[in-house]
TITIMAR-191798 format. One record per residue (C-alpha): x, y, z. Coordinates in pm, whole numbers, padded with zeros to 5 digits, always signed. Layout:
# TITIMAR-191798
XYZ ...
This chain:
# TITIMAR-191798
-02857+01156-01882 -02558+01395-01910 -02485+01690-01722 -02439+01881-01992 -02714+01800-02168 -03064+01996-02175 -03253+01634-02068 -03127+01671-01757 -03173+02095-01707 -03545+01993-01792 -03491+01657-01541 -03379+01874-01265 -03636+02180-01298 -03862+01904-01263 -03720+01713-00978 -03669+02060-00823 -04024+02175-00863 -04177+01852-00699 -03944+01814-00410 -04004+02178-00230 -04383+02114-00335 -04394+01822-00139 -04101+01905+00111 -04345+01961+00422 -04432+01604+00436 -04127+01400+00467 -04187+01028+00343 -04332+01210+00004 -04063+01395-00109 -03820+01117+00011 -04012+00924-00256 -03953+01200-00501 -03572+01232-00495 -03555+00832-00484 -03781+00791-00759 -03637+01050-00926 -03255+00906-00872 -03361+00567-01035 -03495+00718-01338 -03200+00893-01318 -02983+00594-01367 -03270+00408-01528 -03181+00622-01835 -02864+00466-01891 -02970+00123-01881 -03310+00024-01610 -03173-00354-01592 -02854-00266-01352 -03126-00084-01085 -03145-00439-00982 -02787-00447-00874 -02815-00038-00725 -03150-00236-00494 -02956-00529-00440 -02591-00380-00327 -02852-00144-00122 -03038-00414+00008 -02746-00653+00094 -02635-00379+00311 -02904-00220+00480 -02965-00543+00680 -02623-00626+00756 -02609-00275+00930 -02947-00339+01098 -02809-00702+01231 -02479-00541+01277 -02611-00328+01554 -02790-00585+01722 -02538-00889+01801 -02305-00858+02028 -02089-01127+01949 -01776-01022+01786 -01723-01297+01575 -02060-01298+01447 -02022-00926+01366 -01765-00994+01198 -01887-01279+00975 -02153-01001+00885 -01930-00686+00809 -01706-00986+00618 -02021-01117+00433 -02089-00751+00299 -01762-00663+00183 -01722-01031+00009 -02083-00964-00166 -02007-00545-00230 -01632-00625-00394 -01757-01015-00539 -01973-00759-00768 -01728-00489-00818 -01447-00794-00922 -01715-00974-01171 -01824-00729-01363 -01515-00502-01352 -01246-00712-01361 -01316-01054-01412 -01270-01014-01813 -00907-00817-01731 -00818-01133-01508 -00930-01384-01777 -00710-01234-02020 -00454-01188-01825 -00420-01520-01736 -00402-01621-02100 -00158-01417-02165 +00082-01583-01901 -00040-01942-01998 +00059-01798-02369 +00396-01667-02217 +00430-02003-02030 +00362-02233-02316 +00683-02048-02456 +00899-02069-02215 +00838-02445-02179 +00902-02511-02559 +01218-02320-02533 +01356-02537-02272 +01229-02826-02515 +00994-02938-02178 +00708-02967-02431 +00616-03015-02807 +00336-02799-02894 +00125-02517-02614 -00046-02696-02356 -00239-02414-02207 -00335-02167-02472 -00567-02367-02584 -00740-02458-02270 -01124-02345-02297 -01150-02195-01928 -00886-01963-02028 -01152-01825-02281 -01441-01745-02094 -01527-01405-02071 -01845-01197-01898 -02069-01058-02185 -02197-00733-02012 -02147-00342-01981 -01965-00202-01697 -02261-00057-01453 -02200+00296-01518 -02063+00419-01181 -02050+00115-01010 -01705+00229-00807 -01847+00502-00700 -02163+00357-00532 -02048+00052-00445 -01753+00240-00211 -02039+00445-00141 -02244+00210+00036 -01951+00000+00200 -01859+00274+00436 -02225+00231+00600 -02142-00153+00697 -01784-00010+00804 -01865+00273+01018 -02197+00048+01212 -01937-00204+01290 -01668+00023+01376 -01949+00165+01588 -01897+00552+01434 -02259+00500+01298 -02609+00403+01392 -02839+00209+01155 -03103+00399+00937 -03405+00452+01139 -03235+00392+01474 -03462+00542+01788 -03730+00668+01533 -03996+00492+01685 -04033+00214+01365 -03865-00111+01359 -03518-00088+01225 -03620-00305+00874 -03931-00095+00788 -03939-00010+00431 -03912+00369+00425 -03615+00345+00634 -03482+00141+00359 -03607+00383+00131 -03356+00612+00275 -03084+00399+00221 -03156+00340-00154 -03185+00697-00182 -02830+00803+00023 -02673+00534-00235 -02901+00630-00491 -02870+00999-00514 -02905+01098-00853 -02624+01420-00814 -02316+01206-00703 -02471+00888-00818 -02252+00796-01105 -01903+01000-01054 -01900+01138-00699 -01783+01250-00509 -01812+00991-00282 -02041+01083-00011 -02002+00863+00302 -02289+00750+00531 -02212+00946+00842 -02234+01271+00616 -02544+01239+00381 -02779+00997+00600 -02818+01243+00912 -02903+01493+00614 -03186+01300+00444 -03371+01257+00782 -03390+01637+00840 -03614+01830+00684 -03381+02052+00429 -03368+02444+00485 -03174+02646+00155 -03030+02968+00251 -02953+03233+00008 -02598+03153+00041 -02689+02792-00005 -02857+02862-00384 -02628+03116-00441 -02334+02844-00451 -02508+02653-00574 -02620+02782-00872 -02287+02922-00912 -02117+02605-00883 -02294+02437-01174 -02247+02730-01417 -01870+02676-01300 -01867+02360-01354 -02063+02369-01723 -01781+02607-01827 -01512+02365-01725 -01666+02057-01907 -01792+02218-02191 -01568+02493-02265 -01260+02359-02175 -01216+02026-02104 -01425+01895-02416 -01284+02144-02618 -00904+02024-02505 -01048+01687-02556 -01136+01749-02924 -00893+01935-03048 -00546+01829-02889 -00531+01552-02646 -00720+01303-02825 -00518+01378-03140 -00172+01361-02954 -00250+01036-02811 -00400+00848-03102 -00120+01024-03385 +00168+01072-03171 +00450+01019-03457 +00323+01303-03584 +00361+01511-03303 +00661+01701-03246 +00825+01633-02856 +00727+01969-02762 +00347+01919-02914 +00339+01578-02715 +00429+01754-02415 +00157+02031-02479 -00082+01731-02510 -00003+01607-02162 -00055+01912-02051 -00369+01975-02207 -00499+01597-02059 -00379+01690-01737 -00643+01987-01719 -00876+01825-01942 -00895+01554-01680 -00909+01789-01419 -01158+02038-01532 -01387+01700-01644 -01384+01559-01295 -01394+01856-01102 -01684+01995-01311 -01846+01719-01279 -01788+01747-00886 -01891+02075-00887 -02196+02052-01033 -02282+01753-00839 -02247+01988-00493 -02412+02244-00642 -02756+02050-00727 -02722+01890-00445 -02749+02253-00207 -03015+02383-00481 -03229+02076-00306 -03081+02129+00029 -02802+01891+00083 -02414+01960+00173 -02144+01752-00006 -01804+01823+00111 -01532+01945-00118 -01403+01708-00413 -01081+01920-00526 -00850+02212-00451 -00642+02320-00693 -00421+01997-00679 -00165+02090-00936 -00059+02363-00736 +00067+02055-00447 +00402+02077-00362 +00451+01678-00320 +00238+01423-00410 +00139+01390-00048 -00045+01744-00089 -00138+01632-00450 -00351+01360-00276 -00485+01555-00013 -00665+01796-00295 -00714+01565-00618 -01066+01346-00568 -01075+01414-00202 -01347+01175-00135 -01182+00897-00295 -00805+01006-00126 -00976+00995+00213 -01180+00686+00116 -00871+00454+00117 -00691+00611+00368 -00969+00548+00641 -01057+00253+00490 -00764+00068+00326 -00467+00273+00457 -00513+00237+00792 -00702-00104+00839 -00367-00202+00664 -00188-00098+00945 -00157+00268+00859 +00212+00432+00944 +00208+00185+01226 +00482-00109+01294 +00765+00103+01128 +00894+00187+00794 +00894-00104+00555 +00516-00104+00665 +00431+00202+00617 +00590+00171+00269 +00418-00180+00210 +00074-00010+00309 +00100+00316+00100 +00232+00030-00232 -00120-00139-00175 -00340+00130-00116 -00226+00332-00426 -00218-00016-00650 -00561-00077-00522 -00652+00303-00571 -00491+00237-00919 -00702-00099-01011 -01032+00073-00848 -01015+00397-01160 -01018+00042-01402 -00923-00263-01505 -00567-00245-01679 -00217-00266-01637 -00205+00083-01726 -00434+00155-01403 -00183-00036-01235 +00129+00122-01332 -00020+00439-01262 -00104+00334-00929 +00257+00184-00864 +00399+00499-00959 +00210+00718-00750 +00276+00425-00464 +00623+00430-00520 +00703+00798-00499 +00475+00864-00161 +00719+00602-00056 +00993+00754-00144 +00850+01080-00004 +00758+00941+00344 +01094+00822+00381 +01254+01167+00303 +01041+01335+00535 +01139+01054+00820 +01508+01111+00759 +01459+01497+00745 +01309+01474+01076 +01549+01226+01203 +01885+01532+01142 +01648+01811+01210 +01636+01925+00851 +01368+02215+00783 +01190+02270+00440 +01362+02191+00110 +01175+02453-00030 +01181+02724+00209 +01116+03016-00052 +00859+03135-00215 +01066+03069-00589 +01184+02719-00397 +00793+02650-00385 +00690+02700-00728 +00991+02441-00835 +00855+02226-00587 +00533+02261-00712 +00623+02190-01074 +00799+01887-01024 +00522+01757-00860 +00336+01832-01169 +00597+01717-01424 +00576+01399-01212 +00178+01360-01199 +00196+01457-01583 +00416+01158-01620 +00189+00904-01440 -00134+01076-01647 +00061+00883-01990 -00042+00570-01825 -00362+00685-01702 -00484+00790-02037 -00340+00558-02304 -00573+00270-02392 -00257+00018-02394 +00076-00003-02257 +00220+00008-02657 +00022+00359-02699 +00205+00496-02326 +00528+00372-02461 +00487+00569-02771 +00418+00871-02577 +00704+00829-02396 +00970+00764-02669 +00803+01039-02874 +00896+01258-02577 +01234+01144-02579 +01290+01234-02994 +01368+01637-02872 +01165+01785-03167 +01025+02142-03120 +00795+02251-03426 +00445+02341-03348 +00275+02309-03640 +00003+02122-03467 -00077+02347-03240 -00363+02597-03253 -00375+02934-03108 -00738+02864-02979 -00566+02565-02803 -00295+02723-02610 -00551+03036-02508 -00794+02776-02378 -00519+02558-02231 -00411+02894-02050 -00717+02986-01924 -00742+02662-01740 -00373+02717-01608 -00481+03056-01517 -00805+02933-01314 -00608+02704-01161 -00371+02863-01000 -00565+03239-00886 -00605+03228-00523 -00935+03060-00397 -01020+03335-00245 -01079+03538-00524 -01346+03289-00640 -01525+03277-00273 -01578+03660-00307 -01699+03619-00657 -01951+03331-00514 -02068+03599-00206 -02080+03856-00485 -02314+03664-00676 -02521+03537-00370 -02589+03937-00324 -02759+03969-00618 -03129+03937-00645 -03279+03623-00741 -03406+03752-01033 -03088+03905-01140 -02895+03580-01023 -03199+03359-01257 -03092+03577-01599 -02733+03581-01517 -02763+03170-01516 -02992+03168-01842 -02767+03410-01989 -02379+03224-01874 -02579+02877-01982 -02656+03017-02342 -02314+03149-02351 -02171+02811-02241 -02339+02616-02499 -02260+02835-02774 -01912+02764-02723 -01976+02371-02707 -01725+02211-02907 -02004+01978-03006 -02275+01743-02877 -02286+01651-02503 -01975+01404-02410 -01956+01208-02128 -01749+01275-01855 -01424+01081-01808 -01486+00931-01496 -01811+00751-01594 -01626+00485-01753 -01496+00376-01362 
């Protein structure tokens, strides 16, 4: 059930409609949003709620034991037992397949080298049967994203940042409607499938209170998803459709200059995808009364790729540094750490958006230059060096290497193999500069997403109070009136957003 799709305007009004109706009593409309959340994913395919109940179950009572034992080794065994089940999933159905074949590809690469050296006659391991066994299944739509989701519960009880669900409410800790509220927090039907990734300490305190909407609240939030509509339908599908997919599946006939346009257009495609996704997401989610925080700011407008990371997929960003990044060791024990830690967490960060090499070249490369950047800054602060780009001018160039440089890393990203990036790339490199591929309606749209990109934020937070201002019923036509308007310019039916495939 897409966001952009009129199934889910009619599954929300719905939703909406019975959750304030039954708001006053609390254990009803809990029931409501959960039940409501696994239809929700039901939709897509009602065998994998098993695994959404399961993951939830696994680790609802290992945060329930967790705060009862006091040994610390037996705490331990538990927080290790969840992570082993939570990533044991994650690794079979996500990458067991990209392992498998992996592996026969070096047994194939192997078997050469041996027969080269004359070591052996014929392959000895290509042929081997284990090497051909593969897991028949679809990905669980969004399984990264809950999964991560529900691990930093387990985390933050152990780390003791977090009490269970249902702690000093009077119930014992494993009654059922406290695990209702668990399956719902993982559950959630707004951020279920793509974020952002809403951690335990943030939505579970929220989901025991009885939720109050301000005008401001349904103001944004309205506003939000009519934002975010308009950035998935308007431009990111239309980008989608009429440039980038073109440029990266008929790249010889490209000129350089059109290939570059088409990295340019996935770059904002891919932005305007996720982040309208995102912002849609927060906004349903204040419409029933919930806060999620912020997913992205304007992150090709970062002046490093430290900033970059600090406004692209915020939830995920701040995921694996609390989680990965500093349980590594973090920026302590010195440099060659610090470098070793950032490597892993971006390669891991790389691996977790899907199993490829591509993913993991795109990781490395982002790994490699916050590397690099962390030691610059070190010996900059080491001579007493100030900015490099003190200037306003010196901050836009700053800014757009850091762009040319994410741009680069997005090849990876979005090619489907590592022959199609290379392409890309040497296609890049031929220096052509006709643009007979290009439409006019491409470049305006491509500039309008440039354009929203880069106005200052607060010129959209006084067109959000502007709109709150307005009555409801003006605020109620304006949104019928913008959604008509957004689905007349649909490029054409609903697509699904980019990030559902991780």
């Amino acid at each position: 059930m897409l966001f952009n799709s009129l199934e889910f305007v009619t599954f929300f009004v719905v939703v909406f409609t019975l959750y304030w109706a039954t708001v006053r009593w609390a254990g009803v409309a809990t029931m409501v949003l959960l039940l409501a959340s696994l239809l929700f994913y039901a939709c897509w395919n009602p065998l994998y709620l098993l695994l959404i109940i399961a993951s939830s179950g696994v680790d609802f009572l290992v945060g329930g034991k967790l705060f009862r034992v006091a040994s610390p080794r037996r705490r331990k065994a538990l927080l290790i037992g969840s992570l082993v089940y939570n990533l044991g999933v994650l690794a079979l159905f996500k990458y067991f397949n990209f392992f498998m074949e992996s592996l026969g590809e070096g047994a194939t690469w192997l078997d050469k080298v041996l027969m080269s050296y004359d070591l052996i006659e014929a392959p000895i391991l290509h042929g081997a049967k284990w090497l051909t066994i593969r897991l028949d299944a679809l990905l669980p739509v969004g399984i990264s994203f809950f999964t991560f989701q529900s691990m930093s519960y387990t985390i933050d009880v152990y780390r003791g940042e977090l009490e269970p669900v249902g702690e000093g409410e009077g119930r014992a800790w494993w009654h059922p409607m406290h695990f209702a509220r668990y399956l719902l927090f993982v559950s959630f039907f707004p951020q279920l499938v793509a974020g952002p990734i809403v951690r335990a300490r943030d939505l579970l305190p929220q989901l025991k209170l009885r939720p109050v909407v301000t005008d401001a609240m349904a103001g944004r939030g309205l506003y939000l998803i009519l934002l975010g509509l308009f950035k998935k339908v308007v431009i990111a599908d239309f980008l989608a459709l009429n440039l980038v997919d073109r440029t990266f599946t008929m790249t010889t006939g490209f000129s350089s200059l059109e290939v570059l346009v088409g990295i340019y257009g996935y770059a904002f495609q891919i932005y305007c995808d996720f982040s309208g996704y995102s912002d849609i997401a927060i906004g349903a989610a204040l419409l029933l009364g919930f806060r999620f925080p912020d997913n992205f700011n304007a992150p090709y407008i970062a002046r490093n790729l430290q900033e970059f990371w600090h406004r692209w997929h915020i939830s995920l960003s701040s995921w694996l540094r609390d989680y990965l990044y500093i349980a590594l060791g973090g920026n302590r024990g010195g440099a060659r750490k610090t470098y070793r830690n950032l490597m892993l967490t971006m390669l891991l960060g790389g691996l977790w958006h899907g199993a490829g090499w591509n993913f993991v070249i795109w990781g490395a490369l982002h790994g490699v230059a916050l590397a690099v950047l962390r030691a610059w800054q070190r010996a900059r602060a080491r001579v007493g060096l100030g900015p490099l780009f003190p200037f306003a001018v010196g901050r836009v160039v700053a800014a757009l290497i850091t762009f040319h440089y994410v741009c680069f890393a997005w090849i990876f990203f979005r090619a489907t193999t590592l022959e199609q990036a290379q392409t890309v790339i040497e296609q890049l490199g031929e220096l052509t500069w006709h643009t007979t591929n290009l439409d006019v309606r491409v470049l305006a749209i491509l500039g309008v997403a440039v354009a929203m990109h880069v106005v200052p934020r607060r010129w959209f937070d006084e067109v959000v109070a502007a709109f709150t201002r307005l009555p409801a019923t003006v605020q109620a036509v304006g949104a019928v009136v913008a959604g008509l308007g957004i689905q007349a310019m649909a490029s054409a039916d609903a697509v699904p957003f980019i990030y559902f495939q991780f």
